[in-house]
Structures are given as C-alpha cells and as structure tokens.
mmCIF file of the C-alpha atoms, coordinates in Angstrom:
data_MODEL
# 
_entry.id   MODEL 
# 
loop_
_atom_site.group_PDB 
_atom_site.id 
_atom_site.type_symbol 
_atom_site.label_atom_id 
_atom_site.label_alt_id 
_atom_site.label_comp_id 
_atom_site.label_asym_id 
_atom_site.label_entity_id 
_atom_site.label_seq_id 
_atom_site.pdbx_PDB_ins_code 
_atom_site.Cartn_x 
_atom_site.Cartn_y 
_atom_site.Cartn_z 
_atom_site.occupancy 
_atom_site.B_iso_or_equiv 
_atom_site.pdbx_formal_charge 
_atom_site.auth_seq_id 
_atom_site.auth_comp_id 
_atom_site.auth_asym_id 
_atom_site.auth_atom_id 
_atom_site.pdbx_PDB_model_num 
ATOM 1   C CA . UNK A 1 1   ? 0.000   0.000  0.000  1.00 0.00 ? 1   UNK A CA 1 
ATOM 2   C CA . UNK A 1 2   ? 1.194   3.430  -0.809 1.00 0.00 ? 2   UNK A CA 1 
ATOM 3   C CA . UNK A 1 3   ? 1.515   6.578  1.555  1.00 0.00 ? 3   UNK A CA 1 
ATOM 4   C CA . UNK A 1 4   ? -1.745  8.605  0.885  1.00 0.00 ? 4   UNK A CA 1 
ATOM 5   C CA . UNK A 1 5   ? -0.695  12.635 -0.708 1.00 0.00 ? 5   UNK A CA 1 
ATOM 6   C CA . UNK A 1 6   ? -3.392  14.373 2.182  1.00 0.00 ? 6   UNK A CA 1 
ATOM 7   C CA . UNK A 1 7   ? -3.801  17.534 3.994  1.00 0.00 ? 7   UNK A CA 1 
ATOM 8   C CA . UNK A 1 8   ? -5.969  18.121 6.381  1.00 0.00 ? 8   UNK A CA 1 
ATOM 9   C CA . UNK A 1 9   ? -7.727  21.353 6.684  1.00 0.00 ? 9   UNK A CA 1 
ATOM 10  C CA . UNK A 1 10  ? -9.833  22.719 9.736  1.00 0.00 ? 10  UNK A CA 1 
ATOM 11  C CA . UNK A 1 11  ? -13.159 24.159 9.272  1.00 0.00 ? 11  UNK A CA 1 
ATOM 12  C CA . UNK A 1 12  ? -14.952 25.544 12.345 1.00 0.00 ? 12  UNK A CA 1 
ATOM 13  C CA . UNK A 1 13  ? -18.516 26.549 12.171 1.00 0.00 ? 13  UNK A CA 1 
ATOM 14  C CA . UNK A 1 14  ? -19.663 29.645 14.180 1.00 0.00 ? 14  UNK A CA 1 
ATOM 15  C CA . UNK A 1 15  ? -23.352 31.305 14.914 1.00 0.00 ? 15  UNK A CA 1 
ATOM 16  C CA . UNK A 1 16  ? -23.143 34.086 12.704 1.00 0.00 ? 16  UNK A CA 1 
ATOM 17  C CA . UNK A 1 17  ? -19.621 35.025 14.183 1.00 0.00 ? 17  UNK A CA 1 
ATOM 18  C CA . UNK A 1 18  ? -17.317 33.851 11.456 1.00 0.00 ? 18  UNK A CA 1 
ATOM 19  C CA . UNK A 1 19  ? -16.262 37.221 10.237 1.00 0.00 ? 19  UNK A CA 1 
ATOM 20  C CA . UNK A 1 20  ? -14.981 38.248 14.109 1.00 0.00 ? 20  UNK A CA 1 
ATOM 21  C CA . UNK A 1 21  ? -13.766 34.933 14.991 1.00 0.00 ? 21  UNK A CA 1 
ATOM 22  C CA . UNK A 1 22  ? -11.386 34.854 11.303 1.00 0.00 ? 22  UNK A CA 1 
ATOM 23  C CA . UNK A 1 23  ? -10.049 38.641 12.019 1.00 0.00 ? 23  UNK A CA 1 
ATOM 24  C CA . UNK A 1 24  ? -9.392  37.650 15.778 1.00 0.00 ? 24  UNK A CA 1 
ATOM 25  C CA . UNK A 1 25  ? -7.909  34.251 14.820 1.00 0.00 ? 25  UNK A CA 1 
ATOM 26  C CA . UNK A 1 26  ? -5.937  36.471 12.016 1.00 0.00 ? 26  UNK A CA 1 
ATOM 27  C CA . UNK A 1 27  ? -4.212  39.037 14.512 1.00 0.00 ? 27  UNK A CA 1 
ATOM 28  C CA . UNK A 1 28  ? -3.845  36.196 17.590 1.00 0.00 ? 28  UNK A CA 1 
ATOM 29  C CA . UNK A 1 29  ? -2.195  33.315 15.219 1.00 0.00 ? 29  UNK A CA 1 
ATOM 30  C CA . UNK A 1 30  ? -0.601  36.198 13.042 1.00 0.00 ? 30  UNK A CA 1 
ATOM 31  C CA . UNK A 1 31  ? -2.460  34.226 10.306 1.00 0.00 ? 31  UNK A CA 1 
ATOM 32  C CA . UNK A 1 32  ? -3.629  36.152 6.944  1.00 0.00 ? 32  UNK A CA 1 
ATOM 33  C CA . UNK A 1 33  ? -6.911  35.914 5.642  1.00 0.00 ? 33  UNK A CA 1 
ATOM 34  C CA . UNK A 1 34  ? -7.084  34.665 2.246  1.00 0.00 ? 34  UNK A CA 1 
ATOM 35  C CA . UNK A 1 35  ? -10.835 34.329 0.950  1.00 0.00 ? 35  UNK A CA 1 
ATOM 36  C CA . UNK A 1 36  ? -14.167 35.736 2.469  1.00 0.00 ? 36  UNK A CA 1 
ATOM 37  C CA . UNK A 1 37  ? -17.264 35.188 1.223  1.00 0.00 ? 37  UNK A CA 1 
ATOM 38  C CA . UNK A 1 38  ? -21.119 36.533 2.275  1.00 0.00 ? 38  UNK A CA 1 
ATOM 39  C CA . UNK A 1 39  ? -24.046 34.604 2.099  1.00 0.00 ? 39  UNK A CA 1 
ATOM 40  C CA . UNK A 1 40  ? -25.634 37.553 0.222  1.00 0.00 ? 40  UNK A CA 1 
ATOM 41  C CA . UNK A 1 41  ? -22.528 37.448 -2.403 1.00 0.00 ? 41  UNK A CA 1 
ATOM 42  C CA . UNK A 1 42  ? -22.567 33.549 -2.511 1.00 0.00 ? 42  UNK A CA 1 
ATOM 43  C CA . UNK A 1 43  ? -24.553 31.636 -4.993 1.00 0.00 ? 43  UNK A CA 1 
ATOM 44  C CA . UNK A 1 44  ? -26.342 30.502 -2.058 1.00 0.00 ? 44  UNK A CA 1 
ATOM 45  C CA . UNK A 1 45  ? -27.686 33.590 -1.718 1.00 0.00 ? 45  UNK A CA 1 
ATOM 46  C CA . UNK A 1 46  ? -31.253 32.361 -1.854 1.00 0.00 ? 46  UNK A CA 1 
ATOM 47  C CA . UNK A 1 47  ? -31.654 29.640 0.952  1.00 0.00 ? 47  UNK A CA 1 
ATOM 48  C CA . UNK A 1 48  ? -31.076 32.049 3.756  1.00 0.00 ? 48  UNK A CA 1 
ATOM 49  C CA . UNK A 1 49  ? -33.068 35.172 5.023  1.00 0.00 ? 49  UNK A CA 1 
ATOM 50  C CA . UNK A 1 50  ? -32.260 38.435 4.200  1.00 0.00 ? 50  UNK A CA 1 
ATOM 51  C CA . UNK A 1 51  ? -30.776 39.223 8.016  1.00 0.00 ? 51  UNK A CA 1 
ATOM 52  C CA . UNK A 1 52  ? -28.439 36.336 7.363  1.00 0.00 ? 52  UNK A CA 1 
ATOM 53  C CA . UNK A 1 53  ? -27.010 38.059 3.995  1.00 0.00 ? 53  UNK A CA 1 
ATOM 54  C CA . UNK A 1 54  ? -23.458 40.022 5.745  1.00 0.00 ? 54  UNK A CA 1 
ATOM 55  C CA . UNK A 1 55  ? -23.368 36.422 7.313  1.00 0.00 ? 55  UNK A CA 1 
ATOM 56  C CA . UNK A 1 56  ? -20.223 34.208 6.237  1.00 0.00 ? 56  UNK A CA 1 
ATOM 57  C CA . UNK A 1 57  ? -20.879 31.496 3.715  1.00 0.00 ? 57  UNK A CA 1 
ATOM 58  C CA . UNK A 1 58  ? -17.251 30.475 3.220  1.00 0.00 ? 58  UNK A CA 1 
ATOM 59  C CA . UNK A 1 59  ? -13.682 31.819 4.612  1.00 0.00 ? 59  UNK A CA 1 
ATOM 60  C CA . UNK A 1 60  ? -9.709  30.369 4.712  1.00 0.00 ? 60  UNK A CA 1 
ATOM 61  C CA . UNK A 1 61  ? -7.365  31.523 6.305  1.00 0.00 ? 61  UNK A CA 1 
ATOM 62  C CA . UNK A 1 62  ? -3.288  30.631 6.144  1.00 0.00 ? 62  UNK A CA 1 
ATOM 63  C CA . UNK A 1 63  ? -1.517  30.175 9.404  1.00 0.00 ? 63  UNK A CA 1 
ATOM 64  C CA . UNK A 1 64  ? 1.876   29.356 9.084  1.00 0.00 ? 64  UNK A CA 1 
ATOM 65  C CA . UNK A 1 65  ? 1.436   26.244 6.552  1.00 0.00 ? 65  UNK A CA 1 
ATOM 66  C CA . UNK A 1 66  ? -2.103  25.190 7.730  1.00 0.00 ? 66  UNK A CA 1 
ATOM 67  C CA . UNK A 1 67  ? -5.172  25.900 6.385  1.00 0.00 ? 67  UNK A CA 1 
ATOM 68  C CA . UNK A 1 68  ? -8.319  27.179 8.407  1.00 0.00 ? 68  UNK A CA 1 
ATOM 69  C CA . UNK A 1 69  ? -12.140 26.836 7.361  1.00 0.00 ? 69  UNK A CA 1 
ATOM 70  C CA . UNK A 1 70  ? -14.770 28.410 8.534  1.00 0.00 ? 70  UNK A CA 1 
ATOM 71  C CA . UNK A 1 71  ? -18.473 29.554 8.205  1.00 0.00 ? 71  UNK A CA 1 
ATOM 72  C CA . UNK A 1 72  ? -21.679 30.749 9.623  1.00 0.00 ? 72  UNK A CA 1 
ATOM 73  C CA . UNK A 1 73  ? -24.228 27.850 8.526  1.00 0.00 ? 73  UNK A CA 1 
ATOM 74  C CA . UNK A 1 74  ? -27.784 28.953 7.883  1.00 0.00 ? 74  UNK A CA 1 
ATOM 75  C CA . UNK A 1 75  ? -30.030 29.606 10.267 1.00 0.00 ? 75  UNK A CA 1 
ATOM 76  C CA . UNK A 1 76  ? -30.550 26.398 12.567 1.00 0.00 ? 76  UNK A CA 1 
ATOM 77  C CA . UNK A 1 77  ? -28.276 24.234 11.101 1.00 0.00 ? 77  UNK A CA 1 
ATOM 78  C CA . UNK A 1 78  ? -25.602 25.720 13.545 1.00 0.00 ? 78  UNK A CA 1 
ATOM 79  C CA . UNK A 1 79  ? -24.209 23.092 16.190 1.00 0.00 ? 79  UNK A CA 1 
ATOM 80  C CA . UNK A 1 80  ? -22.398 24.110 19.439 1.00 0.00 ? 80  UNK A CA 1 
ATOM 81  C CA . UNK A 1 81  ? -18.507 22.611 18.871 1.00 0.00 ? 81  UNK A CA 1 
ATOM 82  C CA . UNK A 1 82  ? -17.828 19.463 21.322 1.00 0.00 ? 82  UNK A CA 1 
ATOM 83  C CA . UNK A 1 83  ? -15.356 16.872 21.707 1.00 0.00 ? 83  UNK A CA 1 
ATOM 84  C CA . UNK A 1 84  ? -12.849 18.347 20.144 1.00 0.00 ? 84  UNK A CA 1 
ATOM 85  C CA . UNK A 1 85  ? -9.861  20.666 20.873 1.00 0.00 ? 85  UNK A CA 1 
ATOM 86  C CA . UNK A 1 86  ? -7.154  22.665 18.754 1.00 0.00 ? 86  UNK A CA 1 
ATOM 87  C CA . UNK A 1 87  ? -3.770  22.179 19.597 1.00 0.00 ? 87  UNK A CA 1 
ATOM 88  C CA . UNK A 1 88  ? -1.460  24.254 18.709 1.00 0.00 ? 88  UNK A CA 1 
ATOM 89  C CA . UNK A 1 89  ? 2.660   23.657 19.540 1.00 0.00 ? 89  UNK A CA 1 
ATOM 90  C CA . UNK A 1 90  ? 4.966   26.546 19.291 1.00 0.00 ? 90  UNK A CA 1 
ATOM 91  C CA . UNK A 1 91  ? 8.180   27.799 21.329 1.00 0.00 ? 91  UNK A CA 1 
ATOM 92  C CA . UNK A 1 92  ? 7.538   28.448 24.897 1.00 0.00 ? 92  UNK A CA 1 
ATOM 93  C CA . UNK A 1 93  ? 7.179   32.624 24.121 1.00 0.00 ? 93  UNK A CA 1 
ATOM 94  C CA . UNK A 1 94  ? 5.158   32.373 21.018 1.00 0.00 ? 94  UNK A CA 1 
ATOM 95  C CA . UNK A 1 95  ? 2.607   29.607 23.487 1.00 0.00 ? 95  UNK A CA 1 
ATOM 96  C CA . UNK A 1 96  ? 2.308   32.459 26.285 1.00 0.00 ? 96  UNK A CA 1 
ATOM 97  C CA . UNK A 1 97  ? 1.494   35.229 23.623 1.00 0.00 ? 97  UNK A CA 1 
ATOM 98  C CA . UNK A 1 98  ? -0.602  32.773 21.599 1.00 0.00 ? 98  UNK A CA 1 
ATOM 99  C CA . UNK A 1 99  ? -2.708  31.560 25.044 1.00 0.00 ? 99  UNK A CA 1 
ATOM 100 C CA . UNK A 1 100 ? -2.872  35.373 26.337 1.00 0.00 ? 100 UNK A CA 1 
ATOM 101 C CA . UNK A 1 101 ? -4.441  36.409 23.081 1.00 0.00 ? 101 UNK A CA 1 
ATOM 102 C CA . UNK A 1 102 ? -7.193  33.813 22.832 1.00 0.00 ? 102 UNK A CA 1 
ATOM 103 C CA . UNK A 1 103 ? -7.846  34.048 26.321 1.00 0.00 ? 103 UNK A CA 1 
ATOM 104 C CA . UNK A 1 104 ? -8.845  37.519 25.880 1.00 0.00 ? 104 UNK A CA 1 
ATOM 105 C CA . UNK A 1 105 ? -13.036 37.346 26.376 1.00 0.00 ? 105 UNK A CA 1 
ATOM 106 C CA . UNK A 1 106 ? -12.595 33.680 26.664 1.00 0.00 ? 106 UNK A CA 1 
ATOM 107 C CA . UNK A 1 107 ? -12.717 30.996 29.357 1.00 0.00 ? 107 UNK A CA 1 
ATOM 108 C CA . UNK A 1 108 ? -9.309  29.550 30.741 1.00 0.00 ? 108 UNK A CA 1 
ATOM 109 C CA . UNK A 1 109 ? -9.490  25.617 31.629 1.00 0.00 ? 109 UNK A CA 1 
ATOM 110 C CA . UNK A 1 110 ? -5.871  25.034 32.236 1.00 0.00 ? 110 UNK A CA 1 
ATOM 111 C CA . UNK A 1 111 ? -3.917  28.114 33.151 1.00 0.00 ? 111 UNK A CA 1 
ATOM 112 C CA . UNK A 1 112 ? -0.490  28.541 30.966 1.00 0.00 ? 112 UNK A CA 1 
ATOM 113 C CA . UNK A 1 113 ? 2.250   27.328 32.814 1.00 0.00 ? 113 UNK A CA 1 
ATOM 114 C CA . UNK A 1 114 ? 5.221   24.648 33.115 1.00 0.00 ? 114 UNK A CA 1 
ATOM 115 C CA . UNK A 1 115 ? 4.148   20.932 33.654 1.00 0.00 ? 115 UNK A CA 1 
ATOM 116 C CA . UNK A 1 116 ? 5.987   17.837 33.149 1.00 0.00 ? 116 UNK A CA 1 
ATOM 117 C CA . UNK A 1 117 ? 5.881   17.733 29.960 1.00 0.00 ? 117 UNK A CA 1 
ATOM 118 C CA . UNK A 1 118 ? 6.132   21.019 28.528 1.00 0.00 ? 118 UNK A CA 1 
ATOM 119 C CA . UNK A 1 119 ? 8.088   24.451 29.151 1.00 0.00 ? 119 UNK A CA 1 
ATOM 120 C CA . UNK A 1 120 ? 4.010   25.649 28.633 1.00 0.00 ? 120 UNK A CA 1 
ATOM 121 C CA . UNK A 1 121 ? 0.978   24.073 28.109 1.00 0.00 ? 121 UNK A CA 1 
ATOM 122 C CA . UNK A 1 122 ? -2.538  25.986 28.686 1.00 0.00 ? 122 UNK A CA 1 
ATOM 123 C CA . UNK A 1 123 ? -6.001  25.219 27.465 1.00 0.00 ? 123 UNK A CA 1 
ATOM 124 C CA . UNK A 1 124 ? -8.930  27.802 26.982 1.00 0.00 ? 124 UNK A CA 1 
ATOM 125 C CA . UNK A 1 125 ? -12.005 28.842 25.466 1.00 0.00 ? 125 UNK A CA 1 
ATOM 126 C CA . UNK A 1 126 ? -11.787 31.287 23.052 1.00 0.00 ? 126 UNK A CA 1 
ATOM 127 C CA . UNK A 1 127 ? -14.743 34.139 23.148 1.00 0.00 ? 127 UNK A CA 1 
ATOM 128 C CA . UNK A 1 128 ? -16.419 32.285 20.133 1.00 0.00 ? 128 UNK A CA 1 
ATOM 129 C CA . UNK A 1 129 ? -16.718 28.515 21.334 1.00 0.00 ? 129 UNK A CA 1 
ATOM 130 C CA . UNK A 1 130 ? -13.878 27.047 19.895 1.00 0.00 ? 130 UNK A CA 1 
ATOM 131 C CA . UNK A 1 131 ? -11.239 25.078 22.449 1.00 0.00 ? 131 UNK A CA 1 
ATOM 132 C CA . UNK A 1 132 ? -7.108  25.686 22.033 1.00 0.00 ? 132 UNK A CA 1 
ATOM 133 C CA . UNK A 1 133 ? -4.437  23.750 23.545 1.00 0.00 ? 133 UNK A CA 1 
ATOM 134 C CA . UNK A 1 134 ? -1.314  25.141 23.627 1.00 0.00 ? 134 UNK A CA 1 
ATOM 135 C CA . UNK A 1 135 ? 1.320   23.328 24.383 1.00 0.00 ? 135 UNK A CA 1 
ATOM 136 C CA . UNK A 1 136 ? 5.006   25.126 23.970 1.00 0.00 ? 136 UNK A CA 1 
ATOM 137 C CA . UNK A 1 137 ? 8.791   22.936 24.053 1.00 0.00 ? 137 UNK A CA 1 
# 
C-alpha cells in the first residue's frame, strides 16, 4: 500500500460570528486571511433570510502552513462545537502570547504554565466557542 498525498484542513462553524472569529484568529495566530465570502454574495444567496445576507458562507485563512475553514451555517443548522480541541505547539514565548491572546473574552481551563511535559501548556475557550491547547517545548 502506498503513503496517501493528504492535507488536512480545519473548518470551524460559528453562529453568525465567522467574520470576528477569522479577524481575531488572524491578529492572535498572526495568520492572513485569504478568501471571504457573504451569504448575500454567494450563490447561495437564496436559501437564507435576508438578516443572514453580511453572514459568512465560506472563509480560509493561512496560518503558518495550515489551512483554516470556517463559516456561519444557515439559520438552525448551527451546532455548538464538542469533543474536540485545537492544539497548537509553538516555542515556549510564542505559546504564552498565543494563550494570552485567545484568552482575551474567553474561558481559561488550564492556566499557561510549566508541567511535566512542557516548558508551557494551557487550554482555553476562546470568546467564540472554539477550544485551544497550547502546548510550547
């Protein structure tokens, strides 16, 4: 059997918070958005309400040589994010920026900090939903 060619990309799904959530992700990961795209501008246009038109149908982002995904589904298709966590590794003073950033208006469920495994490891709650680990060497 040969070695599969993938890539896997991350798409998060947010409750009409896409737009915020990709320029916060953009300045906290020092990412760069790459594509944006309304429901109103979308061919899509037509299977949600008018209110949900500024709404994100589709946006990537690069961070560093990963790819992130996200949207605003229509209205009541949204589901809360569970089971799952981002983790990110970086050097132990990139982790503590990294953590303090997405911490801001979040929830913090494992302070940043030395542990026996890692110069830093911290896990929060970003303001949106979404759950980081950062873990630092």
């Amino acid at each position: 059997m040969t070695a599969m060619n993938l890539k896997l990309n991350i798409n998060l799904s947010f409750n009409g918070q896409c737009e915020a959530a990709f320029k916060f992700y953009e300045r906290c990961l020092d990412g760069r958005i790459t594509y944006m795209l309304t429901w109103g501008d979308s061919p899509m246009a037509k299977d949600a309400p008018a209110d949900w038109s500024t709404k994100i149908n589709h946006a990537t982002m690069e961070v560093g040589n990963t790819v992130l995904q996200g949207s605003d589904p229509a209205p009541g298709a949204y589901v809360p994010p569970q089971g799952f966590c981002l983790m990110l590794q970086l050097n132990e003073s990139d982790g503590q920026r990294v953590f303090t950033s997405l911490a801001e208006g979040g929830t913090i469920g494992f302070p940043f900090q030395k542990t026996f495994w890692a110069a830093g490891f911290g896990m929060v709650t970003d303001r949106f939903g979404i759950q980081w680990g950062i873990n630092a060497e």
